[in-house]
KEZA-214010 format. One record per residue: residue in one letter; x, y, z of N, C-alpha, C, CB in turn. Coordinates in steps of 0.05 Angstrom, whole numbers, plus 5000, padded with zeros to 4 digits. Glycine has a CB too. Layout:
AXYZXYZXYZXYZ
...
END
This chain:
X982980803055981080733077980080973092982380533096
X981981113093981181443112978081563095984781763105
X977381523073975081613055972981493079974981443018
X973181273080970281113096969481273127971180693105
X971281383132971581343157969781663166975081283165
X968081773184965981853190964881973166966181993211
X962781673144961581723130958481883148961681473112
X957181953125953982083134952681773153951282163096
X950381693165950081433178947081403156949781443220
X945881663141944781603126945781403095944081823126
X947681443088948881313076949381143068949581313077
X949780973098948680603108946980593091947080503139
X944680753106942080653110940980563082940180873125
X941380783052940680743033941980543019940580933026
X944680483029946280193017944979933024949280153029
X944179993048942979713062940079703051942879713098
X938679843047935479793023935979742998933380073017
X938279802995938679852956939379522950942580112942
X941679432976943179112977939978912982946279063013
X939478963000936778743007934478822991935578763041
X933978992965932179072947932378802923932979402937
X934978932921936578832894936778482906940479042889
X936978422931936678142934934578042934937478052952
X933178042950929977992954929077982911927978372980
X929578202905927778262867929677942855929378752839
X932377902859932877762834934177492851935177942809
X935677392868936677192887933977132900939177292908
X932577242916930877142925928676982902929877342942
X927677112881926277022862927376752847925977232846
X930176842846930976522833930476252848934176502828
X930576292881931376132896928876082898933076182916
X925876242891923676132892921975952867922476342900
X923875972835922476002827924775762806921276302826
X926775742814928275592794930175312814930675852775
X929975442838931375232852929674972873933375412868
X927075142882926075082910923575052888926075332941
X922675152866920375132851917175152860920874922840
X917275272880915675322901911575322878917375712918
X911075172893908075142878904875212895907974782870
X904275472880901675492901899375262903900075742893
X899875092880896274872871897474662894895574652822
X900174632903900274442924899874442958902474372920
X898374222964897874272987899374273014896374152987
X899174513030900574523054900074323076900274763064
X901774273096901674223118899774233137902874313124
X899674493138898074763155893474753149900075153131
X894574603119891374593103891474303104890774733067
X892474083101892573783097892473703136896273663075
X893673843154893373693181891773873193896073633198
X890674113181889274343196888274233226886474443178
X888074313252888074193273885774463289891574123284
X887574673283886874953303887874963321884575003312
X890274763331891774843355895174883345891374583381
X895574733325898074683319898374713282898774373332
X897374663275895974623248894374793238894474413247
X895475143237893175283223893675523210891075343239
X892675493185892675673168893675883168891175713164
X894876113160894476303169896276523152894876263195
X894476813156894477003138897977063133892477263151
X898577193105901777123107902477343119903477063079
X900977553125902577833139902577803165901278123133
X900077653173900177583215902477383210896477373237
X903277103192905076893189908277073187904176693161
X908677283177910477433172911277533202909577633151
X909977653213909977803235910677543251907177973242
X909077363261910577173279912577003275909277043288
X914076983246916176933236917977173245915776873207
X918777333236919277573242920977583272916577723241
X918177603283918077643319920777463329914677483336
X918477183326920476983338923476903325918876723338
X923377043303927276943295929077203310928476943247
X927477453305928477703313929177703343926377913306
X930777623351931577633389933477773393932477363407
X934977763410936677953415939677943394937177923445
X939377733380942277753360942878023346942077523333
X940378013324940978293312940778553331938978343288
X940078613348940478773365943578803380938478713381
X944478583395946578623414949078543396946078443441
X949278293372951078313357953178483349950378283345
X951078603326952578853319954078983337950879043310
X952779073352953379313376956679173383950479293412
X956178923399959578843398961178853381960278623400
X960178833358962278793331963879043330960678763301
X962379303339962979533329965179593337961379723333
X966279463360969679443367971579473350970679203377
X970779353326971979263297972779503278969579083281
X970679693292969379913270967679743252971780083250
X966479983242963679963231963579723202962780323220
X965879773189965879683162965879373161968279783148
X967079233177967378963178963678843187970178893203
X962978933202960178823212957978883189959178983243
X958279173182955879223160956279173134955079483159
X959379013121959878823106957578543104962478753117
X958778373125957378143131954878133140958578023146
X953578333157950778323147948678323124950278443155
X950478493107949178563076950078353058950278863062
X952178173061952878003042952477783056955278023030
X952077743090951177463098948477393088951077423128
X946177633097943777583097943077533067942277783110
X943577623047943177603018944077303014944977842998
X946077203013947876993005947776783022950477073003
X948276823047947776563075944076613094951276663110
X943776763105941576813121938676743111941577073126
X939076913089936476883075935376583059936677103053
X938376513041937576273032937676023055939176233009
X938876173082938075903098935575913111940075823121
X933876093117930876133133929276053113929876443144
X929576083082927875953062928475653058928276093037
X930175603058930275343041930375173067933075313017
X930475203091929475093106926675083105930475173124
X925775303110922475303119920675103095921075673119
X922275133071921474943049921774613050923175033027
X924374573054924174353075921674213097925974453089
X922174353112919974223127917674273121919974273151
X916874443110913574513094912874183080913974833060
X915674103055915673863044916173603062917373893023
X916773663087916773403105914173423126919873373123
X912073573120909873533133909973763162909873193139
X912373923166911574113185913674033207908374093194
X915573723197917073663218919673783218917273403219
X921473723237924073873260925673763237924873733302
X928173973245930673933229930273633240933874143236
X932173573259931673263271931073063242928673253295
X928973093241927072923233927472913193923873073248
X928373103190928873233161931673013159929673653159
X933573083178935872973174934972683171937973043195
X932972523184933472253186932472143161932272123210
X930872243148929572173132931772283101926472293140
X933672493104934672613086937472293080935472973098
X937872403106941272303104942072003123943472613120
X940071903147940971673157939571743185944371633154
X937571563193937271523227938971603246937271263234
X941371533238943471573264943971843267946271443261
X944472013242944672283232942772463243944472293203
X940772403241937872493250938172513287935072223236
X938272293292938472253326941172423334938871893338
X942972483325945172653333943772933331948072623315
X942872893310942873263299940073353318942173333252
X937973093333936173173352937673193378933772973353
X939573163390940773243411941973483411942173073417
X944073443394945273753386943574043381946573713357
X940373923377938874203374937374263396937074223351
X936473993412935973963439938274243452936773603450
X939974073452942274203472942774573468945474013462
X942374603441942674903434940975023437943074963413
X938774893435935175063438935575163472931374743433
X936674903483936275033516938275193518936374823541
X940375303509942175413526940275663506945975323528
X940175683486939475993471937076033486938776003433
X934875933500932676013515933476113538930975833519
X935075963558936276063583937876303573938175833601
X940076373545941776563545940576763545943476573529
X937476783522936176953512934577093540934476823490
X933876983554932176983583933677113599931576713596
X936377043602937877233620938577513607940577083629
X938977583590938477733566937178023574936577563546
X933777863575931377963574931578143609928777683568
X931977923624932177973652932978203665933577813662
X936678153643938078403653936678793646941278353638
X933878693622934278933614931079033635934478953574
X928978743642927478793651926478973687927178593643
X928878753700928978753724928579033741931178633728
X926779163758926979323770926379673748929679233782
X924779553722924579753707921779733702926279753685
X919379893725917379823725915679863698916579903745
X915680103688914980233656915480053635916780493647
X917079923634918079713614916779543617920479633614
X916579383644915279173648912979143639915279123668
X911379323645907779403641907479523613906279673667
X909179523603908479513573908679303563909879653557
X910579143569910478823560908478653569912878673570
X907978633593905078513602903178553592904178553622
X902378813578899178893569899878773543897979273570
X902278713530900878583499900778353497902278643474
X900178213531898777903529895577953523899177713562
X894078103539891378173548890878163516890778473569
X892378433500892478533483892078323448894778693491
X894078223456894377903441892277803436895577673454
X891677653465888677513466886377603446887377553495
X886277823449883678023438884778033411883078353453
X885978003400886977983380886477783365888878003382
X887677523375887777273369884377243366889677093391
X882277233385880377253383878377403362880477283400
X879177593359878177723336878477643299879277973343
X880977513299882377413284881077043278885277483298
X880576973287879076663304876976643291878076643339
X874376923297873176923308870977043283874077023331
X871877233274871177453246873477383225871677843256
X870977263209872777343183873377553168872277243167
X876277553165877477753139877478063161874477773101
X879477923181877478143210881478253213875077853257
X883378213198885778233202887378503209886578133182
X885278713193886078963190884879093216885279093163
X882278973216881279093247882379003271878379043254
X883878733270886078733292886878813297887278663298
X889178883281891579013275890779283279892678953246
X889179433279888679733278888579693316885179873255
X885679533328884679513350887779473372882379263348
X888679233356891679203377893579453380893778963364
X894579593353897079813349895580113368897779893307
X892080083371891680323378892280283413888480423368
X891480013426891479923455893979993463890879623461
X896079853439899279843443899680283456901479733396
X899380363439899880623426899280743461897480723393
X896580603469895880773490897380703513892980763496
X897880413517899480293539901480483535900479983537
X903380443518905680573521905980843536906480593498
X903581053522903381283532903181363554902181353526
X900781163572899981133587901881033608898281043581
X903780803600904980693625907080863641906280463617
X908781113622910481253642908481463666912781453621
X906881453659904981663673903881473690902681833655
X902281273696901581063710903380963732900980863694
X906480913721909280833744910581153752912380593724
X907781253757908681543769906681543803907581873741
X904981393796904481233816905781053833903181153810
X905481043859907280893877905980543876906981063913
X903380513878901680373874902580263845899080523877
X901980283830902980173802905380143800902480333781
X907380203809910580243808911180013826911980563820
X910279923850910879733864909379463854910479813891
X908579513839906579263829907979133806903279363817
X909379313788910779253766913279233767910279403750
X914479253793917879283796918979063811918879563813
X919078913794919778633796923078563797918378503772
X923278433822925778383826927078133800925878273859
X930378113809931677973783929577593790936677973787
X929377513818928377283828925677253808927777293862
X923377403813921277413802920577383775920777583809
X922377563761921877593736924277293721922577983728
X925077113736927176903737925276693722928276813771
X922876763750920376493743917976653727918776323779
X918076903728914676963708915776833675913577463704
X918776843665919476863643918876563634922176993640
X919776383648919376183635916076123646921775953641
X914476073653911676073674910576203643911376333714
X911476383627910676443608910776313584911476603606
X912776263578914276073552912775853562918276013550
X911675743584910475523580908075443568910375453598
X906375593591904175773572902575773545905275953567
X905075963534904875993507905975773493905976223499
X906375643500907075273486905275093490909575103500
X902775113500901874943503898775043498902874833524
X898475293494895275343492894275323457894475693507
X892375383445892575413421894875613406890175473416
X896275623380898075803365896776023366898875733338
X894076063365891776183350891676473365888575973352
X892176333396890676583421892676683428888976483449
X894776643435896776783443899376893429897376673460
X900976703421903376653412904276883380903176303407
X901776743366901376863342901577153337899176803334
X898677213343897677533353899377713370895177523369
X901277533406903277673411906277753391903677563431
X905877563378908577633357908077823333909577353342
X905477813321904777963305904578213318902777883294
X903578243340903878463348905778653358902778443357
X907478383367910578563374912578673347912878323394
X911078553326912678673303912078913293912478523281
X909179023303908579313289911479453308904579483297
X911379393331913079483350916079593344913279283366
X917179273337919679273327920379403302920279033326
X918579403283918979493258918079833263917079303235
X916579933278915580153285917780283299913180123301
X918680193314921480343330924480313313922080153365
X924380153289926080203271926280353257926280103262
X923980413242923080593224922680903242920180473210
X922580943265922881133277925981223276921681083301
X927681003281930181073287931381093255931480853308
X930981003238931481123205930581393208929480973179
X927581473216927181733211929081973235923881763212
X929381883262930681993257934082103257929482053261
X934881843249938081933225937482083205939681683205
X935082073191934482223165934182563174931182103149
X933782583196932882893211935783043220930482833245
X937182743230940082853254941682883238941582653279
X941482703214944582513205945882573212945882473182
X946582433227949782293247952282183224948781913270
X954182273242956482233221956681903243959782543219
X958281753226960181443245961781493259962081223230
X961881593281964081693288965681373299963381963311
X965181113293966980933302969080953274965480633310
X971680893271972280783246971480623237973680723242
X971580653205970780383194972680173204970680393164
X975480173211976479953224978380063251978179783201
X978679933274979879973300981879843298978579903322
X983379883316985579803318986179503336986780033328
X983179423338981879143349982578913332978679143352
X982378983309981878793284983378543292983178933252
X986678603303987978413313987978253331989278463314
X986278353345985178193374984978343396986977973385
X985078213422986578403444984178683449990278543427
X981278593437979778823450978678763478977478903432
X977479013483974778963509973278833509973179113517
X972178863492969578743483969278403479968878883456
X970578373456970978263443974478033441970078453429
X975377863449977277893450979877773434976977883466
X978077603412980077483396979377763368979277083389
X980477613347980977793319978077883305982977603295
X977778003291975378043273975877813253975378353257
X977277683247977177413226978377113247979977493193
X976376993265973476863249971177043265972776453255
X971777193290969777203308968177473296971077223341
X968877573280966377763267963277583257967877943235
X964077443251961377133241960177023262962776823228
X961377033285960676973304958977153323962476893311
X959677373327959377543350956877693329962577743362
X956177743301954477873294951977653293955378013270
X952377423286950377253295948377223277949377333317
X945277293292942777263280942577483259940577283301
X944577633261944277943246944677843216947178203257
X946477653209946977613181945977293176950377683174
X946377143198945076833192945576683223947176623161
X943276453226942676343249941876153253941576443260
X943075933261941275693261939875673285942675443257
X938375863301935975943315933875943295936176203328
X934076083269932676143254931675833242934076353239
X933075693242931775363226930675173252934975123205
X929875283278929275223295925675203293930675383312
X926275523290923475593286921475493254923675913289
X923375583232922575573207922475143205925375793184
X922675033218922174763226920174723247924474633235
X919174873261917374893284914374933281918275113300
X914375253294911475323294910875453265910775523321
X911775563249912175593221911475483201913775583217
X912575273183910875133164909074993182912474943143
X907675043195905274833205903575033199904974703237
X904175403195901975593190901875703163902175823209
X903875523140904175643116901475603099906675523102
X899975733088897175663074898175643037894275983082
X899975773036900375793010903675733009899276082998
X905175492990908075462986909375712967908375172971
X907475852958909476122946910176332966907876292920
X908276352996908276563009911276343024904976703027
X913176223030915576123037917976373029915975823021
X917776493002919976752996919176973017919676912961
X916777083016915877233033916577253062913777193030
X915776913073916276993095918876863107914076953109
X919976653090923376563105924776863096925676193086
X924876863070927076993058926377293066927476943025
X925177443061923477693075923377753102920877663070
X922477523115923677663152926477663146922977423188
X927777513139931277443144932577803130932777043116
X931377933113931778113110932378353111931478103109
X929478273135928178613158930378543172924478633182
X930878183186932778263209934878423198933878013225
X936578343178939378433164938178793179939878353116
X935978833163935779233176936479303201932779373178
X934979073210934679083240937879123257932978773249
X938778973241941978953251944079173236943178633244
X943279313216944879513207943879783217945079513179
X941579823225940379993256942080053275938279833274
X942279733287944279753307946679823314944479623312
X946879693283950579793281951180063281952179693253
X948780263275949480533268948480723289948380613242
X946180613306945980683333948480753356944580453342
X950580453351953280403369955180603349954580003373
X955980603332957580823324957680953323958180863313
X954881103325954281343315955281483361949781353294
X955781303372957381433395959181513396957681353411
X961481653406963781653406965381443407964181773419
X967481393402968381073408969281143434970980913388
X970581313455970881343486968881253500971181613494
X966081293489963481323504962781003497961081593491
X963780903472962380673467963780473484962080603438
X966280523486968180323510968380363541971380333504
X967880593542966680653570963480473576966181043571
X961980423565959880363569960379993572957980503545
X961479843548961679653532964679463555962379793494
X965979603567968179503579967679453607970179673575
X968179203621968279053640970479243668969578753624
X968379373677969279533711972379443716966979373744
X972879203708974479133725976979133706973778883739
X976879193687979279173667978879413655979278933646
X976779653663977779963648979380003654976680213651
X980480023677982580343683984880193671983580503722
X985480013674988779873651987079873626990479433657
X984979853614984379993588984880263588981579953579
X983780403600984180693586987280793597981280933596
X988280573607991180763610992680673587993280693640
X991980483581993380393548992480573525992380073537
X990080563525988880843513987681093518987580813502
X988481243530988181413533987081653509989981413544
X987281563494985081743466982481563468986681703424
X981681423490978181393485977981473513976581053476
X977781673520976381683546973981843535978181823574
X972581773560968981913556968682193553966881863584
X966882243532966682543519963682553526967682583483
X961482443518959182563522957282383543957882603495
X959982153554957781973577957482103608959281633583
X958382363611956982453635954782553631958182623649
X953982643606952182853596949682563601953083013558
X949582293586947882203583947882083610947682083561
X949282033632948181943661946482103670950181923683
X947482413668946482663680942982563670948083003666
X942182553645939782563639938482333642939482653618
X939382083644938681823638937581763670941281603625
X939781833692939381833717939681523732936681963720
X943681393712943581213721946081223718942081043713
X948380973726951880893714951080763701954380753730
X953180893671952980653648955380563640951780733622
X957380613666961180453661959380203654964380393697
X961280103645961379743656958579633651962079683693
X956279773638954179593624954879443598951879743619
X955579263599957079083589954978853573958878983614
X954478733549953078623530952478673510951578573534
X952878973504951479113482948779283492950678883460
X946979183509944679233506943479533515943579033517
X945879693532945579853543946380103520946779803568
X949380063516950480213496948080203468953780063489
X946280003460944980053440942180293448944179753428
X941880203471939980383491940980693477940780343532
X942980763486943880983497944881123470946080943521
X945080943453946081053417943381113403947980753392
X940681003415938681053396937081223417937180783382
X936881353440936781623451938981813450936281603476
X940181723439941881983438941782113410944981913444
X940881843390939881993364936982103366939881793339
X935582003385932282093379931882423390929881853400
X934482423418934482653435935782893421936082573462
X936982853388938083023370935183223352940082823348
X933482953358931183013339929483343349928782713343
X929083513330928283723345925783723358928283913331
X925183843382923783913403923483573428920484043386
X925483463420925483133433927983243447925882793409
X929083443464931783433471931483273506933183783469
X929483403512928383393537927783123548926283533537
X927382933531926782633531928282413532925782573512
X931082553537932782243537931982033561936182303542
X931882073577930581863601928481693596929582003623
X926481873571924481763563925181603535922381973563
X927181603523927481543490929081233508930081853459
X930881233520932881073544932180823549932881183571
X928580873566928080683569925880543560928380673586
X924880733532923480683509925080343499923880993485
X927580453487929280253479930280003495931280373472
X930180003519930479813539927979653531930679923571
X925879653528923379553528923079483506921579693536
X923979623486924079523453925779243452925879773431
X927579263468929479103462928978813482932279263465
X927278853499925978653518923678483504924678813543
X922678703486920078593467921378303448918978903441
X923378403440925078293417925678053434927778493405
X926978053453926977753461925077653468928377683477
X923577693478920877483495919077393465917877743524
X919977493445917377383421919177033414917277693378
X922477143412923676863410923276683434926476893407
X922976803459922576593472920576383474922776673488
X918376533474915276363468915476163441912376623460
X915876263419916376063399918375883404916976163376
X920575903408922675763422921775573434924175893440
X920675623458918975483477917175193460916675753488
X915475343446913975213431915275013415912775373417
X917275043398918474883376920374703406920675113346
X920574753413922974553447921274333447923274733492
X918374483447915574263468916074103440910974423478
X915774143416914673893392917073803392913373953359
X919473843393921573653393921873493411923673733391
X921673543438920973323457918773193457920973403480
X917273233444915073093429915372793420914673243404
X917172973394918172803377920272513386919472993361
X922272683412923272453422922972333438924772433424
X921272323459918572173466917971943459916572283458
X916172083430914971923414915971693411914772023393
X918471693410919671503395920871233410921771643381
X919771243441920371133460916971023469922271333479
X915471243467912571283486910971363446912571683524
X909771163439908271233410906071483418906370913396
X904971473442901971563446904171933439899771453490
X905771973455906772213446907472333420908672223457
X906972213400906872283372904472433370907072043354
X902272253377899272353371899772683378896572173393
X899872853363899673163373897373303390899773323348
X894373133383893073243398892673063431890773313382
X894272953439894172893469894773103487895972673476
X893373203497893173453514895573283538889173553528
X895373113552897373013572900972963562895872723580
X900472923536904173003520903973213517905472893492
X901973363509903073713499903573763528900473983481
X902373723554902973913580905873793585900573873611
X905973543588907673493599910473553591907273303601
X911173513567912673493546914173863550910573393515
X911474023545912374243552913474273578910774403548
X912774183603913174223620916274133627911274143631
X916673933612919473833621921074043604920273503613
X920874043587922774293563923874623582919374443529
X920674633588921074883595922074933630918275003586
X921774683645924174583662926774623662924374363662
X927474503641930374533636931574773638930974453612
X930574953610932175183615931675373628932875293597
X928575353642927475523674929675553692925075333693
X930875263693932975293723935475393710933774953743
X936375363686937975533691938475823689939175463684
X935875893683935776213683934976273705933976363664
X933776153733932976163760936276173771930675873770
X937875953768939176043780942176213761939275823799
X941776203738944276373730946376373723944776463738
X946475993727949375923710949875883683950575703717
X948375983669948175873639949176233631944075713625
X948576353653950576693641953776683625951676913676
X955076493651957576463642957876313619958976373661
X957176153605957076093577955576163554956775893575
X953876423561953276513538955476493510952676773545
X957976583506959676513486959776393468960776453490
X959076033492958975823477956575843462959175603492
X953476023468952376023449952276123419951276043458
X954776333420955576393390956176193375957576563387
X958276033380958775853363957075643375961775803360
X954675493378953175253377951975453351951075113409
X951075603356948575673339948975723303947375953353
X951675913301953275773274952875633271955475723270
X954475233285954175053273951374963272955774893281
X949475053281946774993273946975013251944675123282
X946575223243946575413217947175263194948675643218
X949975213197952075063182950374773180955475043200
X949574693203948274413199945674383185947874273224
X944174583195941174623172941174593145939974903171
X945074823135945574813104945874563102947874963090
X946974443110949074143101946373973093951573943133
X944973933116942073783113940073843088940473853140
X940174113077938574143063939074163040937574263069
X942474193025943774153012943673753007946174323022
X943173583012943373333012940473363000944173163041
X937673493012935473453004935073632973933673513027
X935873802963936673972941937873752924938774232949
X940473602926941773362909939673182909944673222923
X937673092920936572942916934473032894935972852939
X933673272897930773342879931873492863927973492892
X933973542854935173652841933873922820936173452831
X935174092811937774012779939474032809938974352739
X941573892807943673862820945874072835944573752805
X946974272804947074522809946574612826946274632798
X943674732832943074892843943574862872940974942834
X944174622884945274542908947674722920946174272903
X948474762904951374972914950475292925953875022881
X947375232924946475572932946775512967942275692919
X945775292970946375263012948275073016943375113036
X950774952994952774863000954674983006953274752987
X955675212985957275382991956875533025956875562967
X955275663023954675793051955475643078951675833052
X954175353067953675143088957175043100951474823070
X958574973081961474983077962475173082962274943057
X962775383086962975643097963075723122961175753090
X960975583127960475693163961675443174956475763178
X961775253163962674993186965575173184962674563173
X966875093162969575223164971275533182969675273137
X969775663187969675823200968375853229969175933185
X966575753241965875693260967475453269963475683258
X968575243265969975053281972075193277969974753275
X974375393274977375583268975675773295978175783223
X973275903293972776063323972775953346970476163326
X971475653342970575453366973675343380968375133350
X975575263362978875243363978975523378980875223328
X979775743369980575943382979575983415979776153365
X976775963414975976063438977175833452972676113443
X977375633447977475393469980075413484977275083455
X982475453455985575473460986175693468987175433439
X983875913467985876273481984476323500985976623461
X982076253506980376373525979076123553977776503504
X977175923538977075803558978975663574975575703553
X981175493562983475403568985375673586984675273540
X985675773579987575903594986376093621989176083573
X983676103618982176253638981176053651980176443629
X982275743650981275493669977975493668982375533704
X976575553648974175503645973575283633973175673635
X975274973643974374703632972374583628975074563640
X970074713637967174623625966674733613965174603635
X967374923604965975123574967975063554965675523578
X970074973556971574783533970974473527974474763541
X970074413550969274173538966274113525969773993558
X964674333541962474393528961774413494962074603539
X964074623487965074753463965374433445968474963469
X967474403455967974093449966073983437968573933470
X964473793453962273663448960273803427961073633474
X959274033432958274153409959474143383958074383415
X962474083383963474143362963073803345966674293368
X963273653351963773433349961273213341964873393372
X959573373359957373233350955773403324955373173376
X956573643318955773713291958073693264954674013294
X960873583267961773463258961473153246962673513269
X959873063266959472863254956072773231960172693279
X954972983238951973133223953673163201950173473235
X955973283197956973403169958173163161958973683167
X959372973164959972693153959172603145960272553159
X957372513153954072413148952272493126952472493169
X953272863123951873013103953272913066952473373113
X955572993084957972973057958072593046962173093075
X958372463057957972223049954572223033958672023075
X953072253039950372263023951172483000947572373043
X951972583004952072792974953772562952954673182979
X956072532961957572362946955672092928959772252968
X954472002936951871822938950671932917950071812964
X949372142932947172332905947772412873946772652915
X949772542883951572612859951072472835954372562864
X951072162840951372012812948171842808954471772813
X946171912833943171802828941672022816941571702856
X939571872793938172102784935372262804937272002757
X935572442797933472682812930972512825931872942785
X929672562845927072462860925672652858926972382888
X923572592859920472812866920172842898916972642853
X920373022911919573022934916073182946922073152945
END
């Protein structure tokens, strides 16, 4: 094991293109072409309900990009970064073999799914797959997860936004920015490339422009928005963008936040390729057993957990059921864009992981560890104390003890690689809170879609009480509908109790995951060859098994003994009611098994 241990960080990098090359060319192709049988002469959703508000077409590289955007939130970003407690090897394992094997084939064969159920919600998939009753559980259970991942994601965003005027005003201008986009796009045909050029050059200038602009007192007080403010602009937004056309905002902002995201990645590849950084985390810590800072049960189950969106997500079948197949124009572009974003993220998240290692491990637990439990940490260990974190306060011109989430420590690992880069030494303050803003971008694209897919599921269950709420184009259910959705998890990011259970959103969102497979594994047995069912059974079986052994742990070591009885019973309930989604699943397979194949 001592071999692995401060490999080159270039090294990764070429393992992780070579693994998601080699997947995408021959797993991804099968899964398009022998299992899911994906057909361009058949008609979409997106072309059969065409609407222009909800219902539209659309190019597969802008469809990519707001696929992309909206699954890409803060998982693969802040994940990793925790994992790295573990050392490096355990996290950049399971990203490369989740996303190939679990991730990927779940953002596809979902999005295929609902493409073939007309554009509708897991929910809705299940009832029709596996049983009414099944269906109405599995619409509460995603109810219930959608809101807490919007409020978690939101507080998220908050912590990185608040009081950081430069950041802020770069995020604001790629609404304006959007629009003009979306419009142009609308508006001119075959006009995609001149968006895309018109938007990345506006982007290019904002950016430039904004640290020089919040050098102004005037501009600086305009954009420096307290934690209250930016409480209510966030959701005031997500509403918004849920309810106006896909076309003008939502789309174009996501497409556009992807040149972004993918632009500041590919920066941070280039430059490891310039620095190369050795790992200086081990490939394994002495965490593995439990008992870290960070992190505090074992690396086996909670490495699956804590890396998250990075390797697989049932956030991701939220969306790929949502605003998504309603914009698919062609059923072959489904590899492209389920299996293909699910990809980038996997990069996205082996970035990260090499950003956080590539720190010292003193510096990475100094940053990553809770104020109030360092100094009995570092008296236990005393071989991690801080080696280069005065150096980066000195320049950064802030305290980074006790920034605690990941989001800071990833900050401070990808200026500290950019500030290696030659004639960039001078810039860490500026590379700092470059990445703060990168990483602010990354959540607000999930939130708006989020948003969006919340509004049609409350739609949906509505509907089913109130018929007129089905009709999609009733302007008085789309406001309202959104309005109540985006209620919900408004207040609790206004006021801030949904912080203390972030946790619980690691494991809800697994058993999503786990529940998407199970569901779509029943619809696979049905349209068979049969076989090929075991490509999202296995996985699907997989994560239940392992996510309800994390959901057990946290409940019995952590919430229970830290008297946090509502976030155990919370846990609970989550657990239970997607337990019984998988009953439901597994009894229909049994069923299938011996009926011959359907056409769907």
């Amino acid at each position: 094991m001592d071999f692995l241990n401060g490999i080159n960080a270039l090294t990764l990098i070429f393992a992780a293109l070579l693994v998601f090359a080699i997947g995408y060319r021959f797993y991804g192709l099968f899964l398009a072409n022998k299992v899911l049988k994906l057909d361009a002469k058949r008609v979409t959703p997106a072309v059969e309900y065409a609407d222009g508000h909800d219902y539209v077409p659309t190019h597969k590289n802008v469809l990519f990009g707001h696929h992309f955007a909206a699954i890409a939130a803060a998982g693969p970003l802040v994940g990793p970064v925790l994992a790295a407690q573990f050392g490096y090897l355990p996290g950049a394992l399971w990203i490369l073999i989740g996303c190939v094997l679990g991730g990927g084939v779940h953002d596809m064969v979902v999005l295929f799914a609902s493409v073939r159920h007309k554009g509708q919600s897991l929910a809705s998939i299940a009832a029709k797959e596996i049983d009414r009753t099944t269906g109405a559980i599995a619409g509460f259970a995603i109810l219930f997860i959608l809101i807490l991942t919007l409020a978690g994601l939101s507080l998220a965003c908050i912590s990185a936004m608040h009081n950081a005027s430069w950041s802020l005003f770069t995020i604001v201008i790629t609404m304006p920015i959007a629009v003009l986009m979306g419009l142009i796009m609308r508006y001119r045909k075959n006009s995609v490339a001149l968006a895309s050029i018109i938007g990345v050059a506006l982007l290019v200038v904002g950016i430039i422009s904004g640290n020089t602009l919040m050098q102004s007192e005037t501009f600086s007080a305009l954009f420096n928005w307290d934690i209250k403010t930016i409480s209510i602009a966030i959701p005031v937004y997500g509403f918004i963008a849920s309810v106006i056309p896909v076309w003008l905002l939502l789309v174009p902002r996501d497409y556009l936040s992807t040149y972004l995201k993918i632009g500041t990645i590919l920066m941070l590849a280039i430059g490891i390729f310039f620095v190369r950084p050795v790992m200086q985390m081990p490939a394994l810590t002495s965490f593995i057993h439990g008992g870290g800072p960070v992190i505090g049960g074992p690396v086996l189950p909670f490495i699956f957990i804590t890396i998250a969106c990075g390797a697989i997500s049932g956030f991701h079948a939220i969306i790929a059921t949502g605003t998504t197949p309603k914009m698919i124009g062609n059923e072959r572009e489904i590899l492209f864009v389920g299996y293909g974003a699910m990809l980038t993220e996997g990069f996205v998240a082996i970035m990260a992981l090499i950003a956080a290692c590539t720190l010292l491990p003193g510096d990475y637990f100094a940053i990553n560890t809770p104020t109030a439990v360092y100094q009995q940490f570092i008296t236990n260990h005393p071989n991690l104390t801080p080696v280069d974190l005065p150096y980066f306060m000195e320049h950064i011109g802030i305290d980074l003890h006790g920034r605690t989430g990941g989001a800071v420590s990833l900050a401070v690992g990808m200026a500290h690689i950019f500030n290696k880069i030659p004639y960039m030494d001078k810039l860490m303050a500026y590379w700092y809170n470059f990445a703060v803003m990168f990483e602010a971008v990354f959540i607000l694209t999930a939130i708006d879609a989020g948003t969006r897919v919340g509004r049609f599921f409350f739609q949906e269950m509505l509907g089913a009480v109130i018929p007129k709420f089905n009709d999609k184009n009733w302007t008085p259910g789309i406001v309202i509908a959104g309005l109540i959705f985006t209620v919900s998890w408004g207040y609790l990011v206004y006021t801030g109790s949904v912080s203390s259970i972030w946790p619980l959103f690691g494991i809800s969102n697994q058993l999503l995951a786990a529940c998407a497979l199970m569901i779509c594994t029943t619809m696979l047995l049905r349209i068979g060859p049969k076989k090929y069912a075991l490509c999202t059974a296995l996985p699907g079986l997989f994560m239940v098994v392992i996510t309800i052994w994390a959901g057990f742990l946290q409940i019995t070591t952590q919430y229970v003994p830290g008297r946090q009885y509502l976030l155990a019973v919370l846990a609970g309930v989550a657990m239970l009611l997607m337990l019984t989604v998988f009953v439901g699943a597994i009894r229909k397979w049994v069923r299938l098994i011996n009926v011959k194949n359907e056409a769907v």
